[in-house]
C-alpha positions in Angstrom: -21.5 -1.9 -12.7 -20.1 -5.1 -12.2 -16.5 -5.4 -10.8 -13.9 -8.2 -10.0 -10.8 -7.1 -7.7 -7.7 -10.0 -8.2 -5.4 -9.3 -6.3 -2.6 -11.1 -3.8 -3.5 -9.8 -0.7 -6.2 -8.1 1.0 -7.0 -6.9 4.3 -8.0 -8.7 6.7 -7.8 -11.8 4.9 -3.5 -11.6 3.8 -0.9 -8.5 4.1 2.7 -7.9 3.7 2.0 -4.1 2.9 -0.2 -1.2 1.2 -1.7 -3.5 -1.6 -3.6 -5.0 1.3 -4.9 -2.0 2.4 -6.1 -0.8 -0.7 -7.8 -4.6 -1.9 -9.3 -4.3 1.7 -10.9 -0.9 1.4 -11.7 -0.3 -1.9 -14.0 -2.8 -2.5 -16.1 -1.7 0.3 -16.3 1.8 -1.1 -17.3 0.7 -4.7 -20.1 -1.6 -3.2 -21.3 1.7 -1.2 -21.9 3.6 -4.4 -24.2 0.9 -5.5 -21.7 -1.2 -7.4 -22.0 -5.3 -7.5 -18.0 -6.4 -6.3 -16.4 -9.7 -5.7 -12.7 -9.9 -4.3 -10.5 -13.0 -5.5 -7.7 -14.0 -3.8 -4.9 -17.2 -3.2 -6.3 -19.0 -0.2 -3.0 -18.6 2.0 -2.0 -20.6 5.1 -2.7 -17.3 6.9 -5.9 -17.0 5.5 -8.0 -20.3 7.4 -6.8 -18.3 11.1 -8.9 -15.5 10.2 -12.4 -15.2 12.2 -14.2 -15.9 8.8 -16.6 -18.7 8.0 -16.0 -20.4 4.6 -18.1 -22.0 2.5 -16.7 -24.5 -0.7 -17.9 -23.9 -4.0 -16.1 -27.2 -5.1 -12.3 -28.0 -5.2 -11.1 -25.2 -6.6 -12.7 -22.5 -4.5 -14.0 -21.1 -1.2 -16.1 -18.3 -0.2 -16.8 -15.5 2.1 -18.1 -12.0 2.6 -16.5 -9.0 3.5 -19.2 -7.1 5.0 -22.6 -7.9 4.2 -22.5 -7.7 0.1 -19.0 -8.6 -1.2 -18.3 -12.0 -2.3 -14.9 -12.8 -1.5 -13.5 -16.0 -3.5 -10.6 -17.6 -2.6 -8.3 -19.8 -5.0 -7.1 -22.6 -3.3 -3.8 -24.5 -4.1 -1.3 -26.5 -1.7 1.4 -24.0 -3.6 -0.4 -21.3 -1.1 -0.1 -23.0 2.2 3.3 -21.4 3.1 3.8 -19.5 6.1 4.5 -16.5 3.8 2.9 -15.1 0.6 6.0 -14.4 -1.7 8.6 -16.0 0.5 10.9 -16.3 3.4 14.0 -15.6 5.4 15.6 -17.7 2.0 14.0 -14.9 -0.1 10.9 -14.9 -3.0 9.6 -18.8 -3.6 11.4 -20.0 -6.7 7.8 -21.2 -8.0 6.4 -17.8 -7.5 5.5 -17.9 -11.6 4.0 -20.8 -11.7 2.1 -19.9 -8.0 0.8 -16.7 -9.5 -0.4 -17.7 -13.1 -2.5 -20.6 -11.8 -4.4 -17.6 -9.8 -4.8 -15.6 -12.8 -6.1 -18.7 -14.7 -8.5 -19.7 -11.8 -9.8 -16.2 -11.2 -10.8 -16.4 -14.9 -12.5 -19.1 -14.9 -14.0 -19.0 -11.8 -16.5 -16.1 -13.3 -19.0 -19.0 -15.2 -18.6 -20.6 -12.4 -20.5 -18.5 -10.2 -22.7 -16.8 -13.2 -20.7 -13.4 -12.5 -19.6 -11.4 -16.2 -17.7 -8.7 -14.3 -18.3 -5.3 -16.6 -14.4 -4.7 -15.8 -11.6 -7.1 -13.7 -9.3 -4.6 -11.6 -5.6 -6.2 -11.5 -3.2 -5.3 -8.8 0.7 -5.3 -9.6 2.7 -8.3 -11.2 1.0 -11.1 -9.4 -2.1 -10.8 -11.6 -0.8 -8.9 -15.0 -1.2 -12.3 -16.7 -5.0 -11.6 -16.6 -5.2 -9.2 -19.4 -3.0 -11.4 -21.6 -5.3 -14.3 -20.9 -8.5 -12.7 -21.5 -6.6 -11.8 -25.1 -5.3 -15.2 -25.8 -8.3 -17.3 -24.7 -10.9 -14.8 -23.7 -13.8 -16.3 -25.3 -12.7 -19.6 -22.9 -14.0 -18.0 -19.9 -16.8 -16.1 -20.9 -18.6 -18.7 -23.5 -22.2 -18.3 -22.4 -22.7 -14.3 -22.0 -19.9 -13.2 -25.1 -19.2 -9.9 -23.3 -15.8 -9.5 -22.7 -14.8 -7.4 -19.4 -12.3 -4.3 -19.7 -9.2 -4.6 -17.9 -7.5 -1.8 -15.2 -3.9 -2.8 -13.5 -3.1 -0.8 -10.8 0.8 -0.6 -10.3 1.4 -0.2 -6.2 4.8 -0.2 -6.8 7.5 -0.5 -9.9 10.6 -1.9 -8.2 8.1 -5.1 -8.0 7.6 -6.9 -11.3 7.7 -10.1 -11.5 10.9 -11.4 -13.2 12.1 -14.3 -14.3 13.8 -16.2 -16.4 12.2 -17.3 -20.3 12.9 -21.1 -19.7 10.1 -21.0 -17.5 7.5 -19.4 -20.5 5.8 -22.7 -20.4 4.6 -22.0 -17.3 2.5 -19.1 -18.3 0.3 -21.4 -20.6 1.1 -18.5 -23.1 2.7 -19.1 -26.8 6.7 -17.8 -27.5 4.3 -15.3 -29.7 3.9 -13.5 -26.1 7.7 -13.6 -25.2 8.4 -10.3 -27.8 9.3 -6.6 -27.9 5.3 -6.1 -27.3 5.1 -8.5 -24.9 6.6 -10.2 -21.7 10.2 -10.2 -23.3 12.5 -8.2 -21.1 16.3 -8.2 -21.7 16.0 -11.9 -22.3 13.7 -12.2 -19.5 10.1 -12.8 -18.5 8.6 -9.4 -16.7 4.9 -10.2 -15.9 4.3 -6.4 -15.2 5.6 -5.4 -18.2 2.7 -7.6 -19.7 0.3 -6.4 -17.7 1.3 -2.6 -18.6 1.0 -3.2 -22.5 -2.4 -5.9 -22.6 -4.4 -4.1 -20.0 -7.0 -1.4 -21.8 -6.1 1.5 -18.8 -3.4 1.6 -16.1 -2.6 4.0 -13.0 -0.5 4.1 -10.3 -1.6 5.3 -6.6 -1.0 9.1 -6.8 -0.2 11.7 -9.6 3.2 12.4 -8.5 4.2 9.3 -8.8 2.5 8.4 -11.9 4.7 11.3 -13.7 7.8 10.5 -11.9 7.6 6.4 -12.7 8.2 7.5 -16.4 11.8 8.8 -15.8 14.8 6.9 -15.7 15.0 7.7 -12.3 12.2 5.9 -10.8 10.9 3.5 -13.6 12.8 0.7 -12.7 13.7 -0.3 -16.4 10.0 0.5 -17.7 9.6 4.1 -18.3 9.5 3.3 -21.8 6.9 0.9 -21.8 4.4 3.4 -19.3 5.4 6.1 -22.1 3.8 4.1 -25.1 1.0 3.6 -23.3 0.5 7.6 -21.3 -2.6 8.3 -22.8 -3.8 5.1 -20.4 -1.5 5.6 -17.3 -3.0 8.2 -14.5 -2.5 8.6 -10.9 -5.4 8.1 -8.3 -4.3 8.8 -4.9 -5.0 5.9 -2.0 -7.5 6.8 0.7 -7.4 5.5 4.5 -9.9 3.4 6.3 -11.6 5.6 8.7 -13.3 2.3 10.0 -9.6 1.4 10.9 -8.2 4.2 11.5 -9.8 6.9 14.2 -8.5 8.4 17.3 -12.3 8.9 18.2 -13.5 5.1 18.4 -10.0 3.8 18.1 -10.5 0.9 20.5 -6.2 -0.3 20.5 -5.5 3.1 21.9 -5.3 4.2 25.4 -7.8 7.4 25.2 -9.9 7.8 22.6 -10.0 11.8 20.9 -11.3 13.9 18.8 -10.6 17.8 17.6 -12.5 18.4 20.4 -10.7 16.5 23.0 -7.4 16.9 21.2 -5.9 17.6 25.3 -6.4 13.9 25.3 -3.8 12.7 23.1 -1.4 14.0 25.9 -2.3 10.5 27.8 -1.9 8.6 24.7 1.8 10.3 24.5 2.2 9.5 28.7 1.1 6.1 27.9 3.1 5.4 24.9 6.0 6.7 26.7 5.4 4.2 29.5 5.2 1.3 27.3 8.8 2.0 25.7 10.3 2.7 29.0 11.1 6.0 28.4 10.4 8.6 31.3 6.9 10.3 30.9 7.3 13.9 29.8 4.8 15.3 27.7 7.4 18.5 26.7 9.8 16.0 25.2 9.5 15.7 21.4 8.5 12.4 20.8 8.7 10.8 16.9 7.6 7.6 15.9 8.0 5.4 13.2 6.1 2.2 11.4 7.3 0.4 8.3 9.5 -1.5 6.9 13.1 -1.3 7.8 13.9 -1.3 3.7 16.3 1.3 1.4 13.3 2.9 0.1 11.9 4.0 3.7 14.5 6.4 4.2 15.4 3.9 7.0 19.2 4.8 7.4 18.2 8.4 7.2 16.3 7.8 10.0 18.8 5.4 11.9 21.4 8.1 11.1 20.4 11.0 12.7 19.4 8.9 16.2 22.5 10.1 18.1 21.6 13.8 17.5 18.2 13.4 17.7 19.4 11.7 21.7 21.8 14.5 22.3 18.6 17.0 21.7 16.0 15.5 24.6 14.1 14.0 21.9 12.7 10.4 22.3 12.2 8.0 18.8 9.8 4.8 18.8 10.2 2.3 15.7 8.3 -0.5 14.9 9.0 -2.7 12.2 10.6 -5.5 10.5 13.3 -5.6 7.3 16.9 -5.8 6.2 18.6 -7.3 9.1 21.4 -4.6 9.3 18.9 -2.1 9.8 17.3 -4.1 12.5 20.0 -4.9 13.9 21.4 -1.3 14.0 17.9 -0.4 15.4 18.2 -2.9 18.2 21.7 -1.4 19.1 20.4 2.3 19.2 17.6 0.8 21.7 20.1 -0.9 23.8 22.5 2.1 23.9 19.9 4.9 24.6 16.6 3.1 26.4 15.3 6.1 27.9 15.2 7.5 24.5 14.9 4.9 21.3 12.7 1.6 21.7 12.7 -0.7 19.2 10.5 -3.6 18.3 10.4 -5.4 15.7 7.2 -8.1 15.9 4.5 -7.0 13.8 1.9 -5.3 16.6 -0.7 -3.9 15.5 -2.3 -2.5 18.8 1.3 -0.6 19.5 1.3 0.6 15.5 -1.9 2.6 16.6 -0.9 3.6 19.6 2.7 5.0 18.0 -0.3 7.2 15.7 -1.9 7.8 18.6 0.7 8.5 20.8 3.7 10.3 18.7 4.1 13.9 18.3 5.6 13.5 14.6 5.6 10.7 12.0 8.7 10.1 10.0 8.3 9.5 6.3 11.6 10.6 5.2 11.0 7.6 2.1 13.6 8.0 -0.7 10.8 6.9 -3.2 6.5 6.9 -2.3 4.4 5.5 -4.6 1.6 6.9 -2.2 2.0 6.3 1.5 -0.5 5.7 4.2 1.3 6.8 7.4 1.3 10.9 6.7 -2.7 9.9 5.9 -3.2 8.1 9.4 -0.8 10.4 11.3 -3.5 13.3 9.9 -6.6 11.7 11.8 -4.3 11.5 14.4 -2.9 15.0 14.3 0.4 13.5 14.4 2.3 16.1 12.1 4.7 14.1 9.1 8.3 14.6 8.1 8.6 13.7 4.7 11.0 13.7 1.4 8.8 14.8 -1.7 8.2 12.3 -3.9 5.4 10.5 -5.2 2.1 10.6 -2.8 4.2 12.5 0.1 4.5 15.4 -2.1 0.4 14.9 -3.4 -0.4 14.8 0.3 1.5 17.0 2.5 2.6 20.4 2.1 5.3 22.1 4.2 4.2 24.3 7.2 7.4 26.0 7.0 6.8 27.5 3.3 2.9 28.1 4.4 2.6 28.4 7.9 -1.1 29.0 7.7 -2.1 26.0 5.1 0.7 23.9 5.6 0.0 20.2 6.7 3.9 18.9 7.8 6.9 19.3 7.1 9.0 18.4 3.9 12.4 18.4 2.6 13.0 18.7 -0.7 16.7 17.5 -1.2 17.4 13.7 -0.1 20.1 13.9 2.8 20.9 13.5 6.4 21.5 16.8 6.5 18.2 17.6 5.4 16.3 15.6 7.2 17.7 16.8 10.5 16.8 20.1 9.8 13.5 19.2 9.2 12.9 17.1 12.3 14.6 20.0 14.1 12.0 22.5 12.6 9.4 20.3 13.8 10.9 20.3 17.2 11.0 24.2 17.3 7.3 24.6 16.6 5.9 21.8 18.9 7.7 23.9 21.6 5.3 27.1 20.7 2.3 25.3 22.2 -0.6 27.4 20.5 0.8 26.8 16.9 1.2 23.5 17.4 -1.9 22.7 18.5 -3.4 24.6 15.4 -1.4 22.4 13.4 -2.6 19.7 15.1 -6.2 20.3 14.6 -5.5 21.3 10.6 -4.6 17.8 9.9 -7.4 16.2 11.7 -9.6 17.9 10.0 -8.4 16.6 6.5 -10.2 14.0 4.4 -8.5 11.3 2.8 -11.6 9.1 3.2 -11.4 6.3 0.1 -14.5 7.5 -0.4 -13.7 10.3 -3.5 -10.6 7.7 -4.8 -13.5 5.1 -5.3 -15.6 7.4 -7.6 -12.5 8.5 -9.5 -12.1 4.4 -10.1 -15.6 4.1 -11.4 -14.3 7.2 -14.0 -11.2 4.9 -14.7 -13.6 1.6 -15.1 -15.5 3.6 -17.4 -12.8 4.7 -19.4 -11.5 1.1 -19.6 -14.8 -0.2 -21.3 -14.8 2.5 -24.0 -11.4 1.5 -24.6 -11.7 -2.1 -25.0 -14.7 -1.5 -27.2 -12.8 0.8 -29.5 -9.9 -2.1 -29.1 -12.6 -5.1 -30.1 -13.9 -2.6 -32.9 
């Protein structure tokens, strides 16, 4: 099969979060099974500091590889040479719309460009939902010479994200006021490019099941949960995977010892090291949680800033890394400063002291108020670093509480979103660590988990499948 990722970001070409990781990996997987796969992107400021070589197709594009098969194309504009990829301190780039429908346009045509009919184009989240409506409006633009038309998949990372703006700026689409309707971008009066996306695309899915059922209440569908439930018999859920390239305690070269199940004694040094590093005195007995995200509402963050004092007052020592709303950063930089042999804060993004915090941390908090799927429970698993998280979305898909199953269970989870709560869980965690044999079989449980992207590729070669035998039955 032929595919075509668009997408905004991508590892390790452009990240702000999870979408990254996903457009990074994926690809990868789906050109191990024997699939042909190209990756389009913006060509970001960022992305000319990578270590990659480029090559010009002409003045609209540049190439690459990722690995030694997949072509990665990149779409290049001066509206892309920003030191961020939505925005800045000032908030989202007012042009975002305009930004984001010249990539859909170019991605399009950049197919008979390079003599590539993709069987199916995979769209990721707002930035490129205007593909599917293109490929409806003009289709037969972009694909002249061959005739086949590609199915469409959108993959929604996350709903609170959709694109919005306002409907003086239709023009900008390229689209006809036909579009702006009911059935189409129209939103209270508004332009939402997901909303598009949701109704042209032929199949859509969101990254876990949980979250998948609970994006079509009120609750969590941002405005939308009636759009996803016209279209449910083409919405699923496909869980994410992790990059076990990336992620690995046993060749895990930013970490201070590697280990495996085998060698599991030697993520004590990791935790000594760690320890070290944030100043805090080096005492393998002391519960030690960690923490990498952003400081945002939907991370559980004040939860987590909350329940510092008693968390102090109990021995235990906290490590967060991350960047966000300033009053939680600013509120984690004063819990550093009042307790520095127990809380350290930073808040560059580090990626060699993110995998040491994996490596290094006896828990990982994940106590997020919504999940669309989550990564860190995944990595703290290879690391047998045991999660606290809320249930919802991929947290619940993922992690199972030890405390209802102590013989299966995988973390722990709390099922009622409070401070309260929360506590009680990170207390329970506490309690265990201190039994030294169970913990350690915990431990070892985790690591022994796969949520290699491996099986989430071949359920997306299902879902590409699907798609095509419903744009066929859509074209007939």
């Amino acid at each position: 099969m032929k595919i075509a990722l668009c997408a905004s970001e991508a590892v390790p070409f452009a990240k702000t979060g999870g979408l990254a990781d996903v457009c990074g990996a994926l690809p990868q997987e789906l050109d191990a099974l024997g699939h042909e796969v190209v990756l389009i992107l913006p060509k970001y400021q960022s992305v000319k500091g990578t270590r990659f070589l480029f090559k010009t197709v002409n003045s609209d594009y540049d190439m690459t590889f990722l690995g030694e098969n997949i072509r990665v194309f990149f779409v290049k504009h001066d509206m892309y040479l920003r030191a961020g990829l939505y925005g800045d301190s000032f908030g989202d780039y007012p042009d975002n719309m305009r930004r984001f429908s010249y990539f859909c346009l170019r991605s399009l045509e950049l197919f008979e460009k390079i003599g590539f009919v993709p069987d199916v184009i995979h769209c990721h989240d707002w930035q490129t939902s205007l593909v599917p409506l293109y490929l409806k409006d003009r289709g037969r633009q972009f694909f002249k010479k061959d005739g086949r038309m590609p199915a469409t998949v959108l993959t929604i990372h996350n709903m609170a994200y959709q694109g919005i703006f306002s409907k003086e700026r239709m023009p900008e689409t390229g689209l006809g006021w036909e579009y702006f309707t009911m059935e189409g971008l129209e939103y209270y009066d508004k332009i939402n490019l997901l909303k598009g996306g949701i109704l042209g695309a032929d199949d859509i899915n969101t990254v876990s099941l949980t979250y998948s059922r609970e994006v079509q209440t009120q609750d969590f569908g941002c405005g939308l949960e009636g759009v996803l439930a016209q279209r449910k018999d083409r919405f699923s859920g496909i869980i994410n995977g992790v990059d076990y390239k990336t992620w690995n305690p046993q060749g895990d070269a930013l970490i201070f010892k590697s280990y495996t199940i085998n060698t599991i004694c030697d993520k004590k040094i990791n935790k000594l090291k760690l320890q070290g590093v944030c100043g805090f005195p080096q005492d393998e007995n002391v519960f030690l949680l960690g923490f990498v995200g952003r400081l945002v509402e939907q991370k559980g963050v004040e939860l987590i800033l909350n329940i510092i004092p008693e968390c102090v007052k109990a021995g235990m020592q906290m490590v967060i890394l991350g960047v966000g709303d300033p009053k939680y950063e600013a509120a984690a930089f004063q819990y550093a400063r009042q307790y520095p042999h127990n809380i350290y804060y930073s808040s560059r993004f580090d990626d060699r002291l993110a995998h040491q915090i994996y490596a290094g941390s006896d828990a990982f908090l994940m106590p997020s108020h919504f999940e669309p799927c989550g990564i860190g429970q995944l990595i703290g698993f290879k690391y047998g670093t045991i999660p606290i998280v809320y249930k919802t979305g991929g947290l619940a898909d993922t992690v199972s509480d030890v405390q209802a199953d102590p013989q299966k269970g995988s973390g722990f989870v709390f099922g009622r979103f409070g401070q309260k709560e929360f506590l009680a869980a990170v207390v329970a965690a506490r309690q265990l660590f201190s039994r030294q044999m169970p913990w350690q079989d915990l431990m070892k449980r985790v690591m022994r988990l796969n949520f290699s992207w491996k099986e989430s590729a071949r359920k997306y070669v299902a879902l590409y499948e699907k798609a095509q035998r419903h744009s066929r039955e859509g074209r007939g």
